[in-house]
TORMAR-387417 format. One line per 5 residues: their letters; for each residue x, y, z of C-alpha. Coordinates in pm, whole numbers, plus 50000, padded with zeros to 5 digits. Example, Ala and Ser with C-alpha at 12.3 -4.5 7.8 and 13.67 -1.06 7.14 Angstrom:
! residues 2
AS) 51230/49550/50780; 51367/49894/50714 $
! end
This chain:
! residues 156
XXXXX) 82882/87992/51873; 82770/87859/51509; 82437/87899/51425; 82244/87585/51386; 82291/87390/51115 $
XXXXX) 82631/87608/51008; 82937/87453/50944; 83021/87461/51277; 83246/87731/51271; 83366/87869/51629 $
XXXXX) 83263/87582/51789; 83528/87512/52036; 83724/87185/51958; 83718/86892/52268; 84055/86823/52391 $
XXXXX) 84051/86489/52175; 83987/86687/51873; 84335/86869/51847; 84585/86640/51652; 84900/86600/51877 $
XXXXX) 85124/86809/51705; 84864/87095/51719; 84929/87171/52089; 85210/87422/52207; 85461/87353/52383 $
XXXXX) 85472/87672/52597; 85829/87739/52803; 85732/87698/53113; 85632/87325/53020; 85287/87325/52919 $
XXXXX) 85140/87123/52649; 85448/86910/52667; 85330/86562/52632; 85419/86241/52819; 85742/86074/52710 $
XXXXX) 86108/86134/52784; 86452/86060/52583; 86875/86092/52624; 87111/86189/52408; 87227/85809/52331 $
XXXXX) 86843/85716/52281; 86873/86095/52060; 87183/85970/51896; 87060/85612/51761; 86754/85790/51586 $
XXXXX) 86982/86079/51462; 87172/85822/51262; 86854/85641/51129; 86612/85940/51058; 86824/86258/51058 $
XXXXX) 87198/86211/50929; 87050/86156/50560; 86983/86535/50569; 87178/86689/50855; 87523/86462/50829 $
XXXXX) 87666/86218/51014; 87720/86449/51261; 87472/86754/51193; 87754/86983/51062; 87795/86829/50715 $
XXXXX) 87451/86761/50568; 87340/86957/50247; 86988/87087/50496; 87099/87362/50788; 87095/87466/51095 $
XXXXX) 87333/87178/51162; 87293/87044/51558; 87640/87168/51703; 87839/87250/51798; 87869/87591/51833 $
XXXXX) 88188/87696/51675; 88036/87552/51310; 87760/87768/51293; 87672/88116/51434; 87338/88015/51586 $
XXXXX) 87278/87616/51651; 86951/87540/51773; 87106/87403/52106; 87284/87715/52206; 87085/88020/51990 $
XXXXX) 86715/87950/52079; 86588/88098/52375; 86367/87783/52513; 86462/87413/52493; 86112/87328/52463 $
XXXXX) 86088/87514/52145; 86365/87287/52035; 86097/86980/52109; 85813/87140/51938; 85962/87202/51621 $
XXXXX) 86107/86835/51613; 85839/86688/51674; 85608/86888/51431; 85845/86958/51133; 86096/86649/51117 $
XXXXX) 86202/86445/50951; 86143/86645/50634; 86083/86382/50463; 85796/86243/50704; 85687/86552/50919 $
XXXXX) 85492/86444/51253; 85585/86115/51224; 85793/86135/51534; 85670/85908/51863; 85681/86165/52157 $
XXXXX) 86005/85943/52315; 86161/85973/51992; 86128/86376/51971; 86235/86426/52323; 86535/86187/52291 $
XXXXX) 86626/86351/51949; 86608/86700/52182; 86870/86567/52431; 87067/86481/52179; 87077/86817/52033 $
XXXXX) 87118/86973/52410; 87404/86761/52451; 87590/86774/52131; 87593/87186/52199; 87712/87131/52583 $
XXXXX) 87356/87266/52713; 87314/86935/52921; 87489/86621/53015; 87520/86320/52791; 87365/86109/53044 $
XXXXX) 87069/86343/53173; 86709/86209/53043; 86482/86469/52928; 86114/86459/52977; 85827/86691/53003 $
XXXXX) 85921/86779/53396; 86285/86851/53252; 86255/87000/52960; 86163/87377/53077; 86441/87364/53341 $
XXXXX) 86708/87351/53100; 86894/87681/53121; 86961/87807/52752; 87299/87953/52753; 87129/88278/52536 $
XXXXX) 86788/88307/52679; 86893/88637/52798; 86939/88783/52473; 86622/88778/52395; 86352/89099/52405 $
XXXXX) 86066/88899/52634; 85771/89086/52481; 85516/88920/52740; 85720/89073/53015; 85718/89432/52830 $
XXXXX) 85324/89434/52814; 85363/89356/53180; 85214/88979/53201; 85261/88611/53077; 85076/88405/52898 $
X) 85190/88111/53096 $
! end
């Protein structure tokens, strides 16, 4: 605890305190906020906030890792990263480049199922949401080194 009258360092913050984009999204679902998108609700706001950098359809933009599919690019977001809800937390805190965290929560999901969808992860039609999300089965989770389950626990 801060000493009285400090700066008020190590003072824990309130729960109101964090901004939103400052809370994890862990894998097994936590810190996922309310909302939910699909990949035509994803597609719609691809065009509009994404295709200036990524391409009309995320292979051809002049910014990478294009969206999909796989046989473009080694290691698409939708088929390379181990957790789909990583997928949401970096959308949602680092796009669009040109307006970082500008993203409503339905837009960042639905931009998520998009990308899912585009690399064959999950249906075109399935709605993603923060009950969803962590029970999408990434096709290369397995090739991953899990280094929580090495020091013998998780941190969720």
């Amino acid at each position: 605890m801060a000493a009285a009258g400090g700066p008020g360092l190590g003072v824990p913050l309130a729960a109101d305190e964090s901004p939103f984009y400052a809370i994890y999204a862990m894998p097994d679902g936590r810190g996922l906020p309310p909302g939910s998108g699909t990949a035509a609700d994803g597609a719609e706001i691809y065009a509009a906030k994404c295709a200036q950098c990524h391409g009309e359809t995320g292979i051809e933009g002049p910014i990478m890792p294009p969206v999909g599919p796989n046989d473009v690019w080694e290691k698409p977001a939708g088929k390379y990263w181990p957790y789909a809800t990583t997928i949401f937390a970096y959308i949602r805190r680092a796009m669009p480049l040109d307006a970082p965290k500008s993203l409503s929560n339905n837009e960042a999901y639905a931009l998520t199922a998009f990308i899912l969808s585009r690399n064959g992860v999950i249906a075109e039609g399935d709605t993603i949401t923060a009950e969803t999300l962590p029970d999408v089965a990434m096709p290369n989770r397995d090739n991953f080194t899990d280094v929580w389950a090495t020091q013998g626990a998780k941190p969720w």
